[in-house]
C-alpha positions in Angstrom: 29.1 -24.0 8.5 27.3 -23.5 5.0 24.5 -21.8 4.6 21.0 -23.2 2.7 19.9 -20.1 0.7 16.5 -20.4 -0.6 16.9 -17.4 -3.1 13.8 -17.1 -5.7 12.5 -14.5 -7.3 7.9 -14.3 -6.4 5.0 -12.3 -7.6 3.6 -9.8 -4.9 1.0 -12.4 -4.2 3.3 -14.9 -3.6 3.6 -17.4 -6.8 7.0 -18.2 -8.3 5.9 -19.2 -11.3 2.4 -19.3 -13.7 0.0 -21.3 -13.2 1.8 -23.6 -16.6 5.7 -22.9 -15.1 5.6 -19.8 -16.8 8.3 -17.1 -15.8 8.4 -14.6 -18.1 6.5 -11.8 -15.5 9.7 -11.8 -14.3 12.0 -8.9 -14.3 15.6 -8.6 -15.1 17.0 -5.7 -13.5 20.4 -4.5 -14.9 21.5 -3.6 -11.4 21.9 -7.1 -10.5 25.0 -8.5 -10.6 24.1 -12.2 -11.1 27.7 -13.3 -11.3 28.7 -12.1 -8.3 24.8 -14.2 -6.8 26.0 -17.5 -8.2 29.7 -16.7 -6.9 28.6 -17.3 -3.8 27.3 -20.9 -4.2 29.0 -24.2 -5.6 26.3 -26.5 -4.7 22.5 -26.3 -5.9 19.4 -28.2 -4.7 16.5 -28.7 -6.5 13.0 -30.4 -6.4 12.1 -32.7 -9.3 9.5 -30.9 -11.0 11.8 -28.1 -10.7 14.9 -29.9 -12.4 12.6 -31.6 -14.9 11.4 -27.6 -15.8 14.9 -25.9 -15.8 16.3 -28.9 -18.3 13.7 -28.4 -20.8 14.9 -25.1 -20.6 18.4 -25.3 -20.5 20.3 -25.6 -23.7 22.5 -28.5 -23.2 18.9 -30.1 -21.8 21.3 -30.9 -18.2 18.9 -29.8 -15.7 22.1 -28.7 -13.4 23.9 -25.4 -12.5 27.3 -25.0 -14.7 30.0 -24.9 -11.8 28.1 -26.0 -9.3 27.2 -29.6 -7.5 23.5 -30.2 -8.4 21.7 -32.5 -6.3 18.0 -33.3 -7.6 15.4 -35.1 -4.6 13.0 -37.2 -6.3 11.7 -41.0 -5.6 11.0 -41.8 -9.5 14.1 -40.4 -11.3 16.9 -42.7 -11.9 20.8 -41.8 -11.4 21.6 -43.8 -14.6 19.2 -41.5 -16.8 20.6 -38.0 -15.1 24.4 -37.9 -15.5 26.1 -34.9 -14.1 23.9 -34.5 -11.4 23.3 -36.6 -7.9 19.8 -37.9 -7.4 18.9 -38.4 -3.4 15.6 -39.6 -2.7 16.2 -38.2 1.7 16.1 -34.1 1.0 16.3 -33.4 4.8 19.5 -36.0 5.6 21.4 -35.2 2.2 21.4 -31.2 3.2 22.0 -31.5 7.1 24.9 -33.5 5.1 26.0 -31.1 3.1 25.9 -28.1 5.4 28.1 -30.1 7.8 30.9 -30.4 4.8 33.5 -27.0 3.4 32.5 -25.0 0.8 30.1 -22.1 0.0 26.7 -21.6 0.4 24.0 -24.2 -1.1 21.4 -23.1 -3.0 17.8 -24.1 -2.5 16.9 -23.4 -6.0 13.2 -25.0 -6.1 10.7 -25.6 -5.4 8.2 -24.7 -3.1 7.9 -28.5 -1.9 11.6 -28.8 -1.5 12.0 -25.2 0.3 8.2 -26.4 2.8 10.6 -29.6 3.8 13.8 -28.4 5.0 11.7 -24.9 6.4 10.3 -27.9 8.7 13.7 -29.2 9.4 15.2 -25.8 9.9 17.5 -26.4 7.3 16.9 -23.1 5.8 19.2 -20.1 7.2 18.1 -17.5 4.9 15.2 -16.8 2.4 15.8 -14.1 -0.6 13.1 -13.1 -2.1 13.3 -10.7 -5.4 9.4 -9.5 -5.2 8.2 -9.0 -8.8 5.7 -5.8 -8.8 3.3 -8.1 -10.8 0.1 -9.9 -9.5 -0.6 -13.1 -11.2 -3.7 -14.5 -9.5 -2.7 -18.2 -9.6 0.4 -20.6 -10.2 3.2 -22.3 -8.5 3.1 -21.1 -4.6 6.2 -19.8 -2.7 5.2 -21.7 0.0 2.9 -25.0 -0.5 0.3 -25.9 1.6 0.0 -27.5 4.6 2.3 -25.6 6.8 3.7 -24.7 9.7 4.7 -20.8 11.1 7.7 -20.0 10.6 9.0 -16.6 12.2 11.6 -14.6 9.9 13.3 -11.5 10.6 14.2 -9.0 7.9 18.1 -9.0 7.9 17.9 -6.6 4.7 16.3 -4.8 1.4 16.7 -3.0 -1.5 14.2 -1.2 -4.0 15.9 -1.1 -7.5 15.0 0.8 -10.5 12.5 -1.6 -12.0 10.2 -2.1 -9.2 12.3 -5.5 -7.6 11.9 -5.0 -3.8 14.9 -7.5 -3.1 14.2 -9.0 0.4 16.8 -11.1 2.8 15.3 -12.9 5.7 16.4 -14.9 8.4 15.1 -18.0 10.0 14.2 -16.8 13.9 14.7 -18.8 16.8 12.1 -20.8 17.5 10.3 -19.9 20.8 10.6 -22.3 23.9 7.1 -23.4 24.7 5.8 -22.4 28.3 6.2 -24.7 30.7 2.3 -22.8 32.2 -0.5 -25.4 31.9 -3.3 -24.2 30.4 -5.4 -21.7 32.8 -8.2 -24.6 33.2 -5.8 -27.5 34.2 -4.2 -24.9 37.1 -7.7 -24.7 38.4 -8.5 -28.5 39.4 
């Protein structure tokens, strides 16, 4: 089965981007081999805000990965006005989808909304976080508000050159509630 990759790069206190998108804090280590990253991925999901940011910044103005499938989640963008990538309004239904079909990993690009809803779902088997040694105070969370806990267990990391602490996690099983009543209901 595919894996959902959310693979993002994060301040120290936990921002992926300034508080205006901003993303030049971050650092681009020559020791990472970011061919060989996207090699392992032919499908890309992304939040709106996060497509509308990356195709203002993208040359072609596309908004999607070259060589990959993007799929873009929003309820106010129209497939007609967004050719070469899919527009799906149901995050949680179009990924259990997609993890169900062959291929190679999916990337959970952004953003932080995207990656809080399918956390909830479990639809998230790994989280790959490049920590930036920067602290920038405010911006764009890692992880939105309100949530729930979610248990992760360090499957890997790496310390290069620049500072990058490059972090892999994986989702934990989730604990079995006790079937114990509370000590004051076993006492009436």
């Amino acid at each position: 089965m595919r894996r959902v990759r959310y693979s993002v790069a994060s301040s120290l206190d936990g921002f992926i981007a300034g508080p205006n998108g901003e993303f030049d804090w971050i650092v681009m280590d020559p020791a990472l081999d970011f061919a060989a990253f996207m090699a392992g991925f032919d499908t890309v999901v992304l939040g709106r805000r996060t497509y509308e940011f990356t195709r203002r910044h993208q040359p072609k103005g596309s908004g999607g990965m070259p060589g990959m499938q993007s799929f873009v989640f929003s309820r106010t963008l129209r497939p007609v006005d967004h050719p070469g990538v899919t527009i799906r309004d149901d995050a949680v239904a179009t990924v259990s989808e997609l993890k169900s079909q062959p291929g190679k990993d999916i990337w959970l690009f952004g953003g932080g909304s995207l990656f809080r809803s399918l956390l909830d779902a479990r639809l998230v088997d790994a989280v790959e976080i490049a920590i930036v040694p920067v602290l920038l105070g405010q911006g764009v969370p890692l992880l939105p508000g309100p949530y729930g806990q979610h248990r992760l267990a360090l499957t890997s990391s790496k310390a290069l050159p620049s500072g990058l602490l490059m972090t892999t996690y994986a989702l934990a099983p989730e604990k079995k509630s006790s079937a114990r009543k509370p000590a004051a209901e076993r006492r009436r």
